[in-house]
N, C-alpha and C positions, 0 to 999 in steps of 0.2 A: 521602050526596050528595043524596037524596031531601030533605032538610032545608033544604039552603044553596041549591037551584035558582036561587030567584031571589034570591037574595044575588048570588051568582055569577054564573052564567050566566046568566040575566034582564036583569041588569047589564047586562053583555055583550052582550048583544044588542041592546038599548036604546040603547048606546052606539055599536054599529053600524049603527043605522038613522038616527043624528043623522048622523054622517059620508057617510053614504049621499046623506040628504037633502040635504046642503051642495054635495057633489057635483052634483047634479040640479039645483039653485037655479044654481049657477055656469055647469054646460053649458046649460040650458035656460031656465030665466028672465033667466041675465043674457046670454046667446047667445055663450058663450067657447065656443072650437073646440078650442083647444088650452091647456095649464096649463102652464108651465114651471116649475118650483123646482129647488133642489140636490139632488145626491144625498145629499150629508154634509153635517155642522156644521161642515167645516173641512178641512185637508189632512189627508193618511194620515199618522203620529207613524213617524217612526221604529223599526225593531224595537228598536234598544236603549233607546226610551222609553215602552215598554208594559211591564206590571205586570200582574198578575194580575187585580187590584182594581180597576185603570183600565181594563182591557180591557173588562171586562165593562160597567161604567160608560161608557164610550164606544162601547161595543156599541147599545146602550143608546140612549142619543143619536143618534147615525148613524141610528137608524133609523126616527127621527121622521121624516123626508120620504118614508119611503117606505112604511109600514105602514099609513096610512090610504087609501092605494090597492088592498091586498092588502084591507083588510079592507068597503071598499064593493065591490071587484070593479069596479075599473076598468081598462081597459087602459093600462099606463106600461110605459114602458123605458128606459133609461139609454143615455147613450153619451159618451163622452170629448169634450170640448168644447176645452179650453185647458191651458196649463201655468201655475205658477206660475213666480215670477221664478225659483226654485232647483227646477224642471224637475218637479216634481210635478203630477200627472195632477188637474184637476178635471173632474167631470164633473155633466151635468145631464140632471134626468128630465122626458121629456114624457108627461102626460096627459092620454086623451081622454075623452071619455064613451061609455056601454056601447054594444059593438059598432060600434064607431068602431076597431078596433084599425087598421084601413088605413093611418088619417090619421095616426094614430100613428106607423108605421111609414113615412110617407110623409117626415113631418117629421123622425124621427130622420137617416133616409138624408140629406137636406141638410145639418142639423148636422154630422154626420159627416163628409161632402166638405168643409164648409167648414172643420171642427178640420184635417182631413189639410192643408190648404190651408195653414192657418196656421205648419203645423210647417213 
């Protein structure tokens, strides 16, 4: 392990301090309060249209909108927003900048009143 440090984990690190910075750049130089994106790349598949090998692979995927939040340590949270025309749940993540969790929580609770609203 002592060998690949910075193969590896170096990397890694590196690569979390660029995601960090973009973070920072977006709350703070460009003055965004809040980030909305999706939670997924798409609707949930059916159970009888998952695979083993798709799972994982759509694991995978799914979880591009939301790993670069975990990995700068920003506060997000997710909450059901809308349906699709055949009643499937989408949902969208809001993020704040660090130690903003409030605002975050502030705006989810609207979302929220307003998805129940819509149902």
């Amino acid at each position: 392990m002592k060998f690949h440090y910075d193969e590896y984990f170096g990397q890694a690190l590196r690569v979390r301090r660029l995601i960090k910075m973009d973070f920072d750049r977006v709350f703070r130089k460009e003055g965004c309060d809040i980030l909305l994106t999706p939670v997924t790349s798409g609707i949930p598949p059916l159970f009888s249209e998952i695979s083993d090998t798709d799972g994982y692979k759509r694991e995978c995927q799914d979880d591009f909108y939301t790993q670069p939040c975990n990995l700068a340590g920003v506060p997000a949270i997710s909450v059901p927003f809308m349906r699709t025309a055949d009643g499937f749940p989408i949902g969208v993540q809001i993020i704040a900048d660090h130690l903003k969790d409030g605002t975050a929580l502030d705006v989810a609770e609207k979302l929220y009143e307003y998805s129940v609203a819509q149902l």
